[in-house]
C-alpha positions, 0 to 999 in steps of 0.5 A, spaced: 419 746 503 420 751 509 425 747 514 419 746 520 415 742 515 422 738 513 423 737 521 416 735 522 417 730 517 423 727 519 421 727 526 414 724 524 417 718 520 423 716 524 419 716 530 414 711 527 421 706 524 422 704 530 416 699 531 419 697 523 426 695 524 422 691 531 420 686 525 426 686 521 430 682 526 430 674 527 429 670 520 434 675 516 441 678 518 441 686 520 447 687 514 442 682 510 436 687 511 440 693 510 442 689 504 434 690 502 433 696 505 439 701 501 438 696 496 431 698 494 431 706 496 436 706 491 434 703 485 427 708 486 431 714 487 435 712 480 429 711 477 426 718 480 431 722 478 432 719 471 424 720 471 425 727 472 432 728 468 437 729 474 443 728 473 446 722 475 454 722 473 460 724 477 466 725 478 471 720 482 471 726 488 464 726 488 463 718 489 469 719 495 463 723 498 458 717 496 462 712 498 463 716 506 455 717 506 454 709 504 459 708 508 457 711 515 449 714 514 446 707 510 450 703 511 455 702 518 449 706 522 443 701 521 448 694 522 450 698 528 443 699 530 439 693 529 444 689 532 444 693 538 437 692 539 438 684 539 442 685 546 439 691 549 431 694 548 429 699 544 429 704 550 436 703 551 437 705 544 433 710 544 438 713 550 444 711 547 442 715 540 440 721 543 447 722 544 448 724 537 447 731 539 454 731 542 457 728 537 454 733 532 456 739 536 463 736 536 464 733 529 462 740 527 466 744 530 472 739 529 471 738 521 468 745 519 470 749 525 463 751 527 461 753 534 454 751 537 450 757 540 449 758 548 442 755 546 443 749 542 448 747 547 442 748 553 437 745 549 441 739 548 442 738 555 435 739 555 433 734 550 438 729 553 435 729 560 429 728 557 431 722 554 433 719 560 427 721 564 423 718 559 425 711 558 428 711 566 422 705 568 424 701 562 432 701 564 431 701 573 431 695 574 435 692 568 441 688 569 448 690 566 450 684 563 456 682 558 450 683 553 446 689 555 454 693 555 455 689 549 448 692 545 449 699 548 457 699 545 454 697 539 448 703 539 453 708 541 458 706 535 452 706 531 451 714 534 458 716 531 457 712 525 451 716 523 454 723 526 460 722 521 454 721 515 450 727 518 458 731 516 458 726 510 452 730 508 454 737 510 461 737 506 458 735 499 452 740 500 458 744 501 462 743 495 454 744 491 452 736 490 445 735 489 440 731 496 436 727 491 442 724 487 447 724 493 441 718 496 440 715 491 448 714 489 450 714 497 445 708 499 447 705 492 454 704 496 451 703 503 447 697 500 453 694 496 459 695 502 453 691 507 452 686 501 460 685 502 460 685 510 454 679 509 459 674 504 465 675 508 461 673 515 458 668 511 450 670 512 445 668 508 441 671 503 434 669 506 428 672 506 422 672 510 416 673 506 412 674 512 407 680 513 410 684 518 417 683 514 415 684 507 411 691 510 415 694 514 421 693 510 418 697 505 415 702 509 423 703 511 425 703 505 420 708 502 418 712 508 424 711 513 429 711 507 427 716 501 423 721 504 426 721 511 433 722 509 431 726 504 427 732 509 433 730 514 439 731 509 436 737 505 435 740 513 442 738 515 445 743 509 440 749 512 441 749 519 447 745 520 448 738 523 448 740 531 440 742 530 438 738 525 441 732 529 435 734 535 430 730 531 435 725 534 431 726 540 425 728 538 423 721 534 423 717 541 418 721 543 414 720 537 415 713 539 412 713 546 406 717 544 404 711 538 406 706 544 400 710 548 395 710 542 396 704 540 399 698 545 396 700 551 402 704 554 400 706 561 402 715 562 405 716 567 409 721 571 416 720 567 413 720 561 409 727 561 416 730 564 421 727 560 417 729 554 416 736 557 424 737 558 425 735 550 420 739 547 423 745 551 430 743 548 428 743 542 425 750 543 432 752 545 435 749 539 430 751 533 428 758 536 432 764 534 430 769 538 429 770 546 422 768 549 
């Protein structure tokens, strides 16, 4: 599959989880959810790959790199995540997570030595700016409370958590480890350390059976989970984390235009601009050549 596809994809799905994860919170705890979610991609991945006799056996070396990549990209990132959005809205969060495009270009360059080229680092300027224009109505009047800088520490932590599993993915693909069994092996862990975060601060295992639960949990495992980790993993290994990290920024815009589709959501000016500015950065990021 050619990498345009792979971001199309990533950028499509994510953009769309972010109305699923809003029916996640209230009945059942986020770690609990994760729980679910990670449990469940998991056990279809295993299946899969069983179904097409990958192989699943590894060393103890390599479930290091499955332990790191269930710990900080499916496990800590998405607690993280739905936490913060029980403070802070979704707006906020979106602004907050953009910022893992800096910490990608930072991480790559601390762990793997990697420099980001002139015009990654202006389109993610650009990209980041957009964000912020985008979502400025929704936070102008808000107030900064205890709790709102409390949900914004949590989006931010979640950013890095996730920037780690972003060099998580990239250093077992250099070392030759297969996307579809990393997956399925690293959302095994993710799962397994949430369900033990989840005993230890004493929060039932319920479940709410409620429509809006029951299908957005299995659209975030299928879709949010399977198919959009796997286009975003295999990207991460063809283009490296600092441009892969860009759908970051565009899956918040996604989410605006389904707003503007679908809930009635007004255009106005800062939508039209913001969203101008971060599809100019990611033709600063993704182009090669000069236009």
């Amino acid at each position: 599959m050619s990498n345009l596809a792979l971001y199309v994809i990533t950028v499509l799905v994510w953009g769309s989880t972010w109305f699923a994860i809003e029916f996640q919170l209230g009945v059942v705890e986020p770690e609990v959810s994760v729980v679910y979610r990670y449990a469940g991609a998991s056990l279809l991945l295993f299946a899969w790959s069983k179904h097409k006799n990958l192989n699943l056996s590894f060393g103890i070396r390599q479930h290091g790199w499955f332990v790191l990549l269930g710990l900080f990209l499916f496990g800590l990132n998405y607690v993280l995540a739905y936490r913060a959005q029980i403070y802070i809205t979704s707006a906020l969060t979106a602004i907050a997570f953009s910022s893992i495009v800096w910490m990608n270009i930072l991480n790559a360059r601390f762990f793997f030595g990697i420099r980001a080229g002139r015009r990654t680092i202006v389109g993610s300027l650009l990209g980041v700016v957009g964000i912020i224009t985008l979502f400025a109505p929704q936070v102008r009047n808000l107030a900064f409370t205890d709790t709102v800088f409390l949900g914004c520490v949590l989006a931010l932590l979640g950013a890095l958590a996730a920037s780690f599993g972003n060099m998580a993915s990239q250093g077992a693909q250099k070392r030759g480890l297969p996307i579809v069994q990393s997956n399925a092996w690293g959302m095994f862990y993710g799962g397994g350390l949430s369900a033990i975060s989840s005993v230890v601060a004493g929060h039932a295992f319920a479940f709410d059976f409620s429509t809006g639960y029951v299908v957005s949990l299995a659209y975030l495992t299928v879709f949010g989970s399977i198919i959009a980790f796997g286009a975003y993993l295999t990207l991460l290994g063809r283009i490296g984390a600092h441009k892969a990290g860009y759908a970051m920024v565009m899956f918040p815009v996604v989410a605006l235009i389904l707003s503007l589709l679908f809930e009635g959501l007004q255009l106005s000016a800062s939508i039209v601009i913001g969203t101008l500015l971060v599809l100019a950065g990611n033709v600063f990021v993704l182009e090669r050549g000069n236009r």
